[in-house]
Backbone as CSV, one residue per row, in Angstrom:
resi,resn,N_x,N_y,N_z,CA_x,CA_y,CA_z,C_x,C_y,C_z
1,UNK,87.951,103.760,127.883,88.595,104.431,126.767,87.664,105.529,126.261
2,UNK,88.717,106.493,125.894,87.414,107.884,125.572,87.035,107.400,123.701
3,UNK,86.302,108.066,123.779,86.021,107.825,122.439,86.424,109.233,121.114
4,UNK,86.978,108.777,120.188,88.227,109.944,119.517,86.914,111.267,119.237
5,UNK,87.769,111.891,119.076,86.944,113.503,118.975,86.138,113.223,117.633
6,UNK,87.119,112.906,116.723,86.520,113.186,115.110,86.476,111.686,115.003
7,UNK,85.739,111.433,113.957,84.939,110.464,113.318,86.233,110.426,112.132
8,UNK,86.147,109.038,111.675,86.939,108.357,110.582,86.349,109.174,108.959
9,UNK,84.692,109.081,109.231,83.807,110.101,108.079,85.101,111.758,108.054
10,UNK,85.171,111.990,109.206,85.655,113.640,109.565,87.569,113.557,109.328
11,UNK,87.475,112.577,109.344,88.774,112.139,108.808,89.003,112.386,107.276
12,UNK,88.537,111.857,106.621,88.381,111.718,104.859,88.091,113.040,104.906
13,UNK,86.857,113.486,105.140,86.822,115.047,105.084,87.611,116.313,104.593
14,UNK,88.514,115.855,106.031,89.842,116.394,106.437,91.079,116.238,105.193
15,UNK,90.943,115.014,104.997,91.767,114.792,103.669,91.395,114.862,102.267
16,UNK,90.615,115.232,102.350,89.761,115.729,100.800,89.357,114.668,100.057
17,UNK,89.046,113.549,100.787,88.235,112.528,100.506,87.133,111.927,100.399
18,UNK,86.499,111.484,99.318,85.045,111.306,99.466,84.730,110.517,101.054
19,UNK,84.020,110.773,102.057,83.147,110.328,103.296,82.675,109.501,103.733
20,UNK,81.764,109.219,102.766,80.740,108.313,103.445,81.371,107.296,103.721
21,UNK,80.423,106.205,104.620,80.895,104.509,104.739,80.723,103.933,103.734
22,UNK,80.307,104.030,102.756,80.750,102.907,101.547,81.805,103.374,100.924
23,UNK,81.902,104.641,100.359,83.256,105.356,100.433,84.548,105.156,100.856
24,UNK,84.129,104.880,101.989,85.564,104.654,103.170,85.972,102.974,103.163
25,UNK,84.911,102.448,102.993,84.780,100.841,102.909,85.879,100.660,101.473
26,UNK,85.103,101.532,100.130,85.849,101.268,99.182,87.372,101.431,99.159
27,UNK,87.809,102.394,99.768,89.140,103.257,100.026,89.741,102.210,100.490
28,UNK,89.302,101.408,101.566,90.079,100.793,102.693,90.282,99.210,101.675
29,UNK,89.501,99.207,101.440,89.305,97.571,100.082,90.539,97.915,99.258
30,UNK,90.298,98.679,98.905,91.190,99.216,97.607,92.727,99.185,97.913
31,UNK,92.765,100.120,98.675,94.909,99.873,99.323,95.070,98.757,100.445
32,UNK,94.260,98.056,101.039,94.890,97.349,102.002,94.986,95.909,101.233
33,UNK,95.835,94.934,101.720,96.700,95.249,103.320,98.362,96.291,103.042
34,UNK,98.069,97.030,104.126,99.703,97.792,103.569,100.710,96.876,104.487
35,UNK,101.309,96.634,103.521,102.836,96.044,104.142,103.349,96.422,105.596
36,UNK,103.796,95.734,106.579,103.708,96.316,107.830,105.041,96.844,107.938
37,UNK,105.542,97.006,107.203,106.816,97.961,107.114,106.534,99.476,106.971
38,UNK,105.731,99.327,106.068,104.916,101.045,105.391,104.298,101.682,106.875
39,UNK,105.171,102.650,106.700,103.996,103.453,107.887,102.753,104.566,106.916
40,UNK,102.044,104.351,108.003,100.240,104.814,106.927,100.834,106.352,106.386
41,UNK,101.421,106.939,106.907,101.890,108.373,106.108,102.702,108.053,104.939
42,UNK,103.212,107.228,104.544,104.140,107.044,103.884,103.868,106.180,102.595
43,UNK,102.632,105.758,102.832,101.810,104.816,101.565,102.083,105.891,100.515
44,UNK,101.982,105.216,99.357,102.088,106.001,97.951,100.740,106.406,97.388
45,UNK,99.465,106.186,97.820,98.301,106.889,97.523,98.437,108.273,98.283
46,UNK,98.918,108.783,99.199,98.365,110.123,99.742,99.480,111.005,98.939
47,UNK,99.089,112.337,98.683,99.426,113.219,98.297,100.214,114.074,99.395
48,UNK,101.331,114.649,98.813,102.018,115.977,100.213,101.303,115.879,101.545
49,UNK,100.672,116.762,100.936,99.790,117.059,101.818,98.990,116.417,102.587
50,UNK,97.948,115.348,102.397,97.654,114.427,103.271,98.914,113.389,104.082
51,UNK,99.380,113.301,103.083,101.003,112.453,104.211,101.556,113.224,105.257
52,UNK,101.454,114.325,104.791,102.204,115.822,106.024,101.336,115.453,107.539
53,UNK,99.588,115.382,106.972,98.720,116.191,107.902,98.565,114.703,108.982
54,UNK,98.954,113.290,108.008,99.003,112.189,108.509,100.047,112.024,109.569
55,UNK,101.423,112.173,109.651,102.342,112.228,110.036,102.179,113.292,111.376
56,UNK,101.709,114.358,110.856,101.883,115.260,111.958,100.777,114.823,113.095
57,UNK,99.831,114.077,112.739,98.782,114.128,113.604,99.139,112.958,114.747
58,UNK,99.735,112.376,114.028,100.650,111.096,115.245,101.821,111.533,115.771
59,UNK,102.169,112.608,115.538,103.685,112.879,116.174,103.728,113.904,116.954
60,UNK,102.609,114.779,116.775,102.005,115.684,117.959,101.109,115.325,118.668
61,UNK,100.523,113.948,118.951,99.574,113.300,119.565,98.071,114.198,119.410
62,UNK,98.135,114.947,117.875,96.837,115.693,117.782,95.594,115.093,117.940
63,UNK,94.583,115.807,118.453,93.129,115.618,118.572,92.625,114.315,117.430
64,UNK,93.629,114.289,116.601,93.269,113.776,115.246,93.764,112.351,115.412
65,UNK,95.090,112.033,116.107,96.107,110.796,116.467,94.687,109.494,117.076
66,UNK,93.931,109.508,117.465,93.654,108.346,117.559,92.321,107.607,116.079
67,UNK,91.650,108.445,115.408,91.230,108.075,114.884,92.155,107.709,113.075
68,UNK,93.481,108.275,113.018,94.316,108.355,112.094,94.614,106.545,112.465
69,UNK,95.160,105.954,113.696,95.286,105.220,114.398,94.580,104.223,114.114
70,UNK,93.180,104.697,114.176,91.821,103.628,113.533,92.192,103.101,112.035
71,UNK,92.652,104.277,111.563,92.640,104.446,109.874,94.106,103.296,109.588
72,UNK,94.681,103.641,110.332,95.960,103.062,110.159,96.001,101.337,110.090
73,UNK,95.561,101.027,111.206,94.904,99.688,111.616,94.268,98.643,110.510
74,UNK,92.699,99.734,109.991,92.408,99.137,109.190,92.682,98.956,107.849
75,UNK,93.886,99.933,107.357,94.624,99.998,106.234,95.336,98.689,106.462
76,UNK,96.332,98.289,107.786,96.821,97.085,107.404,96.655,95.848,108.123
77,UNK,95.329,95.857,108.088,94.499,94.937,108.410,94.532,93.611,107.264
């Protein structure tokens, strides 16, 4: 398995989210577990715009789709 281009850190980034791993630790503490009905674009924490960039990145299989994937996972974990 290749390993995803961008980093989960480069992820948040991307979404105008604070970064770091405790950061991301907190984020992920905080909304999960999402209901396995909810698809991760569609949670009620992201804004337009991050739901857009979420959505699109899995539906164009962007550079971005496997670590969103990661994100997704451990949201409903």
């Amino acid at each position: 398995m290749e390993a995803p281009i961008h980093s989960l850190n480069a992820l948040f980034e991307q979404l105008g989210l604070p970064s770091s791993d405790s950061e991301i630790r907190a984020f992920i503490e905080l909304h999960q577990p999402l209901t396995l009905s909810i698809c991760l674009s569609e949670a009620d924490f992201w804004n337009p715009s991050q739901a857009a960039f979420l959505s699109e990145a899995i539906a164009e299989d962007a550079d971005w789709a496997r670590v969103v994937e990661e994100l997704n996972v451990l949201l409903h974990g």
